[in-house]
N, CA, C and O of each residue as an XYZ file, in Angstrom:
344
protein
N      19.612     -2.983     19.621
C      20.151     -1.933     18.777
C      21.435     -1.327     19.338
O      21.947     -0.306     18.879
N      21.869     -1.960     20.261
C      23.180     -1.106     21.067
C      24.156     -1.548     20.305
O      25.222     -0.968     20.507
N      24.171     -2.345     19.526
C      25.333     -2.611     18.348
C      25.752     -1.455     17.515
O      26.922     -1.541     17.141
N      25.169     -0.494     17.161
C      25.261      0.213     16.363
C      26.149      1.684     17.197
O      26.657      2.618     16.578
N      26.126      1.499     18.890
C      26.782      2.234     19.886
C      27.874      2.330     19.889
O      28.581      3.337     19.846
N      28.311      0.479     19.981
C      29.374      0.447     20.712
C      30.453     -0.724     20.111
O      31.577     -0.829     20.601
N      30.073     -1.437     19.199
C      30.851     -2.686     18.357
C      31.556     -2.128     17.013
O      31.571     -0.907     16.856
N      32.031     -2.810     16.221
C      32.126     -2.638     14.670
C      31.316     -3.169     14.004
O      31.322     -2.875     12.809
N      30.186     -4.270     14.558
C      29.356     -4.882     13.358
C      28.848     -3.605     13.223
O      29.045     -3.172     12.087
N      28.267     -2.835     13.956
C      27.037     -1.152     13.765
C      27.965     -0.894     12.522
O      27.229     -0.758     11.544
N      29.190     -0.781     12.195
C      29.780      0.051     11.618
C      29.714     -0.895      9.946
O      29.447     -0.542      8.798
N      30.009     -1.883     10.423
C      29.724     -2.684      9.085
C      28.122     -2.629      8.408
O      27.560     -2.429      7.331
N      27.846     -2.929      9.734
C      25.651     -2.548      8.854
C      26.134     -1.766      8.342
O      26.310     -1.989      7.144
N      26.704     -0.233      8.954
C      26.151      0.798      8.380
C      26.606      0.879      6.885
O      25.935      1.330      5.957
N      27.830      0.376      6.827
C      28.206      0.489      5.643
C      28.019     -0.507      4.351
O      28.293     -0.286      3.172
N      27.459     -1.680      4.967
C      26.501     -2.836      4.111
C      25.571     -1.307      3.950
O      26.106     -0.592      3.103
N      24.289     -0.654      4.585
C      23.385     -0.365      4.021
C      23.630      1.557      3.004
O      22.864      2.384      2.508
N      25.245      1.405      3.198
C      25.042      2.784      2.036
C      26.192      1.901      0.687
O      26.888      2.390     -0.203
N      26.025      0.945      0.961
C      26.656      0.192     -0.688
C      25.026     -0.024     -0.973
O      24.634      0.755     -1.841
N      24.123     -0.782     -0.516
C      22.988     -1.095     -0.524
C      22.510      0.704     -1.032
O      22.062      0.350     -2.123
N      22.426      1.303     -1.036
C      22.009      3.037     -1.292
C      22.654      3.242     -2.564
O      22.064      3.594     -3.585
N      23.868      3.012     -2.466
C      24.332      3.505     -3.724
C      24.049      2.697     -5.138
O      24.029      3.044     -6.319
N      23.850      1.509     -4.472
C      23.450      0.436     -5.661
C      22.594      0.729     -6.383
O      22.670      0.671     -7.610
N      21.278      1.228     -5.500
C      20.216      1.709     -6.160
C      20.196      2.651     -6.850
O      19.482      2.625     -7.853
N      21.095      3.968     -6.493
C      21.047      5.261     -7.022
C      21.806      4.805     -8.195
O      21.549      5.354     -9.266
N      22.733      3.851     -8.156
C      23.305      3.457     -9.757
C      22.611      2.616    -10.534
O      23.044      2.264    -11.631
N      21.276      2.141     -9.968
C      20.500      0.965    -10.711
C      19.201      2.291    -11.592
O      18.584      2.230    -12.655
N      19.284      3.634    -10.205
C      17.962      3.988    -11.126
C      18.754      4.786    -11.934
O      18.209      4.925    -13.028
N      20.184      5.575    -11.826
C      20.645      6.556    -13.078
C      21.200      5.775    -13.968
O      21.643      6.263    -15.008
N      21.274      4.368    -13.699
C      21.119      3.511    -15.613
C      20.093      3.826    -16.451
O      20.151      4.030    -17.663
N      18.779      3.863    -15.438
C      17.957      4.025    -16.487
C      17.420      5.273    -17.273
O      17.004      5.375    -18.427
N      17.561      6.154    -16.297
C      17.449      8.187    -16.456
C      18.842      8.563    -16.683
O      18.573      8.479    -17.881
N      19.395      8.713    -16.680
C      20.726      9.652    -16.832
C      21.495      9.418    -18.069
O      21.728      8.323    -18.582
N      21.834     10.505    -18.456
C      22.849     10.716    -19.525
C      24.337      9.146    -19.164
O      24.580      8.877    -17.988
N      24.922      8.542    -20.051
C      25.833      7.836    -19.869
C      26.902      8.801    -19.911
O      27.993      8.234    -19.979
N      26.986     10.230    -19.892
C      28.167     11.120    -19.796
C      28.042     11.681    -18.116
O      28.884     12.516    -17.784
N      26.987     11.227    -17.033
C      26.874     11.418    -15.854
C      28.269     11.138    -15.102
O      28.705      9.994    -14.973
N      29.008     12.410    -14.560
C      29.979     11.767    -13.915
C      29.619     11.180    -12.529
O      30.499     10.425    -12.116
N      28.485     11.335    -11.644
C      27.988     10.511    -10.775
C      27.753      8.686    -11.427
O      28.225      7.607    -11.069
N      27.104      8.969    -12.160
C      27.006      7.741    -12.788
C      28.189      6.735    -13.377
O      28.279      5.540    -13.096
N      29.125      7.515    -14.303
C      30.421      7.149    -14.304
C      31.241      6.044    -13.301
O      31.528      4.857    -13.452
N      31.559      7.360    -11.818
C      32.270      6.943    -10.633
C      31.537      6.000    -10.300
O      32.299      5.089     -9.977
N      30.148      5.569    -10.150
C      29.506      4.461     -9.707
C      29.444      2.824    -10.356
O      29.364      1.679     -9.911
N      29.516      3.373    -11.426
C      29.649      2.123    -12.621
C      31.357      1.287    -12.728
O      31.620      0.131    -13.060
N      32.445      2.616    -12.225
C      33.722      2.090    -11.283
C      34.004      1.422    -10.299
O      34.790      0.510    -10.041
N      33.160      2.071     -9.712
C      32.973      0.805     -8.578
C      32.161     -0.234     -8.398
O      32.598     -1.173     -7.734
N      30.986     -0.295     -8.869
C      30.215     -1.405     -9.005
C      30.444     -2.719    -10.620
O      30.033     -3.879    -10.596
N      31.189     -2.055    -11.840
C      31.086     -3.193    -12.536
C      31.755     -3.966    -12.195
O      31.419     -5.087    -12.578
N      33.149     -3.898    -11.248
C      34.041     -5.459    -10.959
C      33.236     -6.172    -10.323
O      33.574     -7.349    -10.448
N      32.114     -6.029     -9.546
C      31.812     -6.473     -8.630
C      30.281     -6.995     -9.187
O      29.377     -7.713     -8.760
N      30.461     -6.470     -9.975
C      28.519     -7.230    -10.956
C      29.163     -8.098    -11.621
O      28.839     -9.285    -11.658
N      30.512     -7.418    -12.443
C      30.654     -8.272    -14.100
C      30.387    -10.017    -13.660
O      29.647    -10.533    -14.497
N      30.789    -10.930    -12.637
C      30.197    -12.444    -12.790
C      28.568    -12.538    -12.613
O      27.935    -13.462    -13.122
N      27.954    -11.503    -11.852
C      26.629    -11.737    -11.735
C      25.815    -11.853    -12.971
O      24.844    -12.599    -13.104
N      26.562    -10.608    -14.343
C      26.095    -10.628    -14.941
C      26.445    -11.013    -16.195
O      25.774    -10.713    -17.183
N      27.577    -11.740    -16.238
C      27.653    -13.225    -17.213
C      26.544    -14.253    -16.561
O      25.999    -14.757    -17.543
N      26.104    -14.661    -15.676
C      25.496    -15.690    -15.672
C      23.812    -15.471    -15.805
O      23.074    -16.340    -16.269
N      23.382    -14.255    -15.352
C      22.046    -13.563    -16.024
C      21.655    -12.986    -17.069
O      22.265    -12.171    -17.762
N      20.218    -13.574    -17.239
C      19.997    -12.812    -18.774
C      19.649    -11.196    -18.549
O      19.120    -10.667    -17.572
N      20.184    -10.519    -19.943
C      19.819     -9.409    -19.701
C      18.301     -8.758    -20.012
O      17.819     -9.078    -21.099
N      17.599     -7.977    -19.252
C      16.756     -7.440    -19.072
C      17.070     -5.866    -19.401
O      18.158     -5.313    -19.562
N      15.638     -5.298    -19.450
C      15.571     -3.698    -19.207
C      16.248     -3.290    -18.083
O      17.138     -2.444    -18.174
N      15.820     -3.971    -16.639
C      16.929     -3.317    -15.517
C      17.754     -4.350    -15.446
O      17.608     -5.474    -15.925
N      19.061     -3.699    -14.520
C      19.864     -4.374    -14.332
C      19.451     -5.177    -13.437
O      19.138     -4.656    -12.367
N      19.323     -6.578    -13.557
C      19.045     -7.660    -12.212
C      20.244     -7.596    -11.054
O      20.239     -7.282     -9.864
N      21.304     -8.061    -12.009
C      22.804     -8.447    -11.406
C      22.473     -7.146    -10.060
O      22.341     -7.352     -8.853
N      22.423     -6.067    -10.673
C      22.795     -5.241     -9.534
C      21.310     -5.465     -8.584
O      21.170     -5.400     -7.363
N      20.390     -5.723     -9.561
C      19.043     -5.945     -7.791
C      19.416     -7.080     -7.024
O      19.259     -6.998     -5.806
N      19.899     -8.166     -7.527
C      19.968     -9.298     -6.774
C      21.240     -8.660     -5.539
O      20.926     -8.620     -4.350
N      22.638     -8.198     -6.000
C      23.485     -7.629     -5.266
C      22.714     -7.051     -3.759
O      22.998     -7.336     -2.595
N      21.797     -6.267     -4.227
C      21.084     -5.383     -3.161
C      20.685     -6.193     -2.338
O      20.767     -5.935     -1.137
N      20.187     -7.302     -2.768
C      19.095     -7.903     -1.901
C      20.175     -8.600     -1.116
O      20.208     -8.404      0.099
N      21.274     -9.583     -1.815
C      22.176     -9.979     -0.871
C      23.050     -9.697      0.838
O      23.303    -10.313      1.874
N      23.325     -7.758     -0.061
C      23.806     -6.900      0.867
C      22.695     -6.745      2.283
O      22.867     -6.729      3.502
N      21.335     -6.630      1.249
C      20.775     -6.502      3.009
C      20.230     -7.856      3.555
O      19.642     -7.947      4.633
N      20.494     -8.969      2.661
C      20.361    -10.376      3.834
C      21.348    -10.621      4.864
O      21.365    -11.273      5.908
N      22.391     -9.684      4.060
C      23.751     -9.706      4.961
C      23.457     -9.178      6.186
O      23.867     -9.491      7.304
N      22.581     -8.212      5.776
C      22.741     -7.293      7.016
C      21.583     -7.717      7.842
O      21.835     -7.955      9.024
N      20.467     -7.841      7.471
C      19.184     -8.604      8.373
C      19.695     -9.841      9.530
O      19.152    -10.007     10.622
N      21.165    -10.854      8.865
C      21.381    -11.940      9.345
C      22.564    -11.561     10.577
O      22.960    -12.165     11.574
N      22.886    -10.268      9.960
C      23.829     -9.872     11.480
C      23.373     -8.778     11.959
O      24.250     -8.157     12.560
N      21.852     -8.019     11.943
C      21.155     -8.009     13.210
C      20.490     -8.827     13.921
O      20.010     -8.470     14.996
N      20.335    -10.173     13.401
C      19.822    -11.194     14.185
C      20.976    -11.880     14.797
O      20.699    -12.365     15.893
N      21.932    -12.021     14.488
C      23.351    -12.597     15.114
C      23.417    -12.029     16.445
O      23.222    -12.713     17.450
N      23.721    -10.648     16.475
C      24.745     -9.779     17.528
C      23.827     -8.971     18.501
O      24.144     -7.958     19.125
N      22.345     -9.775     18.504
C      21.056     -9.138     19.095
C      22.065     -9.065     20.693
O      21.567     -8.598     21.717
């Protein structure tokens, strides 16, 4: 865990796991929140460039997949470089 001390990967986890945070908080106020949410808004700015191919090639569902699969990516990312930089 001394990666997170003294390198930049710590700094990259950290910030793989609050895109990974925010993903979610924009996956669950799709489904609760007003579409006039300006939290929700700013989030949907930054996350649709970055879904829109995921989600041409998935079917659509009640939740957004594109953005669960994203999540899961972000933290394989990150699982595979705490096992890297042990």
């Amino acid at each position: 865990m001394a990666y997170f001390e003294t390198s930049s990967i710590g700094l990259i986890i950290a910030l793989l796991n609050v895109a990974t945070f925010l993903l979610l908080v924009y996956i669950f106020l799709e489904q609760v929140a007003d579409k006039k949410s300006a939290l929700l808004n700013a989030l949907d700015r930054i996350f649709t460039p970055i879904l829109k191919p995921l989600r041409r090639s998935l079917p659509e569902w009640r939740v957004d997949t594109a953005a669960l699969i994203l999540a899961v990516i972000l933290q394989m990312i990150v699982f595979v470089m705490k096992r890297w930089y042990r």
